[in-house]
Backbone as JSON, one array per atom type, in Angstrom:
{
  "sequence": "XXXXXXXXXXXXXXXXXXXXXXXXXXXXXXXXXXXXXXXXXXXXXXXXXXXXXXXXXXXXXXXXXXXXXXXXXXXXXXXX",
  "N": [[13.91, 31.82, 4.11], [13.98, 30.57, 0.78], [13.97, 26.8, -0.12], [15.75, 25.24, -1.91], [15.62, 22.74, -5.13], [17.36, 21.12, -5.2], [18.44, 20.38, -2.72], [15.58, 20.17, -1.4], [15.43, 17.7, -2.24], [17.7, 16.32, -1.37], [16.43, 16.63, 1.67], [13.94, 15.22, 1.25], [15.32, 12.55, 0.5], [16.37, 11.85, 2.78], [13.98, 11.55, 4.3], [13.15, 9.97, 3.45], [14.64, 7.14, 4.01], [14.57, 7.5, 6.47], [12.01, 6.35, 6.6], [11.9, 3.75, 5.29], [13.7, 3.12, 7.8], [11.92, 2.77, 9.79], [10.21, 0.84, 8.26], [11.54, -1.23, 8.72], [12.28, -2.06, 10.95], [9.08, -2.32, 11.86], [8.62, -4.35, 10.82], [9.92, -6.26, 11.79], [9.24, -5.9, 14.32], [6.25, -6.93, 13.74], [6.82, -9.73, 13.07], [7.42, -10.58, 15.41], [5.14, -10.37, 17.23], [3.18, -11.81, 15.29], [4.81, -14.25, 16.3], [4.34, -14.7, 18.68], [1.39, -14.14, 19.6], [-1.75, -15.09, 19.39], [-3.72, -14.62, 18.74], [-5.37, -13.97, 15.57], [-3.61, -13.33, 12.87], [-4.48, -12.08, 10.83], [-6.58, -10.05, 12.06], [-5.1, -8.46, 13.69], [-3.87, -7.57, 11.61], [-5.89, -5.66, 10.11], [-6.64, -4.24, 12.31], [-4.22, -2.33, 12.25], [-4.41, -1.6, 9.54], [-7.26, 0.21, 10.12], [-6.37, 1.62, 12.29], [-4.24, 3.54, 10.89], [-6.4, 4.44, 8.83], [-7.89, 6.58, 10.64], [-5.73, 7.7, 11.38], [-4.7, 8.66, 9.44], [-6.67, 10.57, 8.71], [-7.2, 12.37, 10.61], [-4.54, 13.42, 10.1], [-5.22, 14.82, 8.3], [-4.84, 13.79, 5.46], [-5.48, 11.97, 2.79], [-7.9, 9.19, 3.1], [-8.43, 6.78, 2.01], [-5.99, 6.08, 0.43], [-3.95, 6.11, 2.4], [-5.21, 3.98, 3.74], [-4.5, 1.84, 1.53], [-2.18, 1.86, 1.38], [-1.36, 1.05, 4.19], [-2.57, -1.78, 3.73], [-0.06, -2.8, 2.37], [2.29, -1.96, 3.66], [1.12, -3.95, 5.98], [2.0, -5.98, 4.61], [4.3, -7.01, 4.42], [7.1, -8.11, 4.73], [10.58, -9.39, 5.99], [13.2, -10.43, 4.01], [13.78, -13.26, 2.17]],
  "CA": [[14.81, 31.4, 3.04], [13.82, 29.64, 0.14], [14.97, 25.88, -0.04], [16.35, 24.85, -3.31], [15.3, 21.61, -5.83], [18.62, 20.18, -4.31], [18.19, 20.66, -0.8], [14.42, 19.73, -0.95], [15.51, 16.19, -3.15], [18.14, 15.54, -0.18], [15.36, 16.2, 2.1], [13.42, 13.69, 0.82], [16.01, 11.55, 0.4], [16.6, 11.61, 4.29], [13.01, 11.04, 4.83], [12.51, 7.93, 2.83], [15.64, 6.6, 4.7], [13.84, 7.03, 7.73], [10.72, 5.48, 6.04], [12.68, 2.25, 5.62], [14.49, 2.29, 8.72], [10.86, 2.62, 10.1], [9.44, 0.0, 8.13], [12.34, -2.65, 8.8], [11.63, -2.14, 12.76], [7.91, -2.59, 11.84], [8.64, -5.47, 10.42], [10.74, -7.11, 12.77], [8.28, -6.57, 15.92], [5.17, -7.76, 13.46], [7.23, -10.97, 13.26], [7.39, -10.95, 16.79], [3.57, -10.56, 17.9], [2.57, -12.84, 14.89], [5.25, -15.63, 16.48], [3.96, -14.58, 19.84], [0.68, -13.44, 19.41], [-2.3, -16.43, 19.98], [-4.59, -13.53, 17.94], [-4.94, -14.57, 14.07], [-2.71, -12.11, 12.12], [-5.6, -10.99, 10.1], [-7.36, -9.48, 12.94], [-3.69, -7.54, 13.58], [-3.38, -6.82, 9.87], [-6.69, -5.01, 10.14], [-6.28, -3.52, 13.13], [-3.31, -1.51, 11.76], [-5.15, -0.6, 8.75], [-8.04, 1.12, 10.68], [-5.18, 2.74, 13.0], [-3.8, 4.05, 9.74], [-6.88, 5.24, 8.05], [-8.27, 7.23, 10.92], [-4.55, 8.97, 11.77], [-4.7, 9.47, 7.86], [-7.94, 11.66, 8.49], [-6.75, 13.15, 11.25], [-3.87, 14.63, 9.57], [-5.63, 15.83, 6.9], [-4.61, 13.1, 4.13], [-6.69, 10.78, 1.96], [-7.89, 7.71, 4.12], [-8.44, 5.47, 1.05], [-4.76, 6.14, 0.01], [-3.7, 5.75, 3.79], [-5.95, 2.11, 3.77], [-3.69, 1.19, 0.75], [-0.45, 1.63, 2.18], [-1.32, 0.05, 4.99], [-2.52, -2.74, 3.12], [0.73, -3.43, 1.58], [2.97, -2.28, 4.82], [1.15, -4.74, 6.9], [2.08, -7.76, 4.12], [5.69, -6.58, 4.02], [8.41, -9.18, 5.41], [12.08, -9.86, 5.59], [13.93, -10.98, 2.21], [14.79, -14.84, 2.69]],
  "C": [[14.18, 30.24, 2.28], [14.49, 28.06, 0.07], [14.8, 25.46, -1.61], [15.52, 23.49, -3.9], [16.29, 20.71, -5.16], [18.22, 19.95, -3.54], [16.44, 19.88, -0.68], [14.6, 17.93, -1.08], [16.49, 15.42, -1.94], [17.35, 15.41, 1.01], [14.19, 15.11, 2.19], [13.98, 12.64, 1.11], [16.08, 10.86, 2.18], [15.31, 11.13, 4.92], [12.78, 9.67, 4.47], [13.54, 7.09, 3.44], [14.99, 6.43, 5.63], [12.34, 6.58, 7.69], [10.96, 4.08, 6.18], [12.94, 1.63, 6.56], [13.11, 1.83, 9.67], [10.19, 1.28, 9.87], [10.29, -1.29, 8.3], [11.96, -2.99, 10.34], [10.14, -2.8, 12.86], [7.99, -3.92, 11.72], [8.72, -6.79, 11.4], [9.75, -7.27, 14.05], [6.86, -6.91, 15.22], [5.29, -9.42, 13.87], [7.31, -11.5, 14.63], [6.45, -11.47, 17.46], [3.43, -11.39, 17.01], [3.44, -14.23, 15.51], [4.35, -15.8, 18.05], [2.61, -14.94, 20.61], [-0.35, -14.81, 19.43], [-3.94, -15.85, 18.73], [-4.27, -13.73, 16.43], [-4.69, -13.03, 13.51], [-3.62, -11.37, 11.25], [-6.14, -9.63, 10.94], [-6.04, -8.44, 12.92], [-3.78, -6.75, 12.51], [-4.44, -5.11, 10.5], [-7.11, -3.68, 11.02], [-5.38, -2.3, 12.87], [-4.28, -0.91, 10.67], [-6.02, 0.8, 9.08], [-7.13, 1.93, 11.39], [-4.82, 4.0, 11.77], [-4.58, 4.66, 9.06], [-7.44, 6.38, 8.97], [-6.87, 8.06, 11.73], [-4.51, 9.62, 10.59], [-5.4, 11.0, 8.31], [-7.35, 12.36, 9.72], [-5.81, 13.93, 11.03], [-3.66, 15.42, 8.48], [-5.07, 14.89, 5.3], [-5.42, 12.47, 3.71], [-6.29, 9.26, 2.79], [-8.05, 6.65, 3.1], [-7.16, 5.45, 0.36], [-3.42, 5.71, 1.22], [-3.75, 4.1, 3.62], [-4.61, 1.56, 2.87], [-2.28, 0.35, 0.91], [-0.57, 0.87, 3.15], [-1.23, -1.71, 4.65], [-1.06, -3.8, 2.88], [1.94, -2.8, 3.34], [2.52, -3.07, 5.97], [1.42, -6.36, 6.46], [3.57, -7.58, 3.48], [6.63, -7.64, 4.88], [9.7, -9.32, 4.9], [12.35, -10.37, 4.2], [13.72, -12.41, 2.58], [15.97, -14.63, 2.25]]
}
């Protein structure tokens, strides 16, 4: 069965929800290990990146588009 423009757009919709709820959790235990953590947050940052570009390639996506995101989801923090 075909799925509709609708149906695919609430699809989505449900994913990027759980993109968020994903990246608020992320967030929250970064803040943790960097309060914790004795290891300079760069080294972390970076760490994630490389995680991120070689799961990229592994599941068949672009690793310099992967790197990016990472980039910017590992310099993501709470509101004040």
């Amino acid at each position: 069965m075909m799925t509709t423009v609708s149906e695919a757009q609430e699809q989505l919709e449900k994913v990027d929800r759980q993109i968020l709820t994903l990246l608020d959790e992320r967030v929250s235990l970064m803040e943790e290990v960097r309060d914790q953590s004795e290891s300079d947050p760069r080294e972390l940052e970076e760490e994630a990146v490389s995680f991120w570009a070689e799961e990229a390639t592994d599941r068949g996506l672009d690793e310099t588009d992967a790197e990016k995101i990472a980039r910017m989801v590992v310099k993501l923090r709470k509101a004040a």
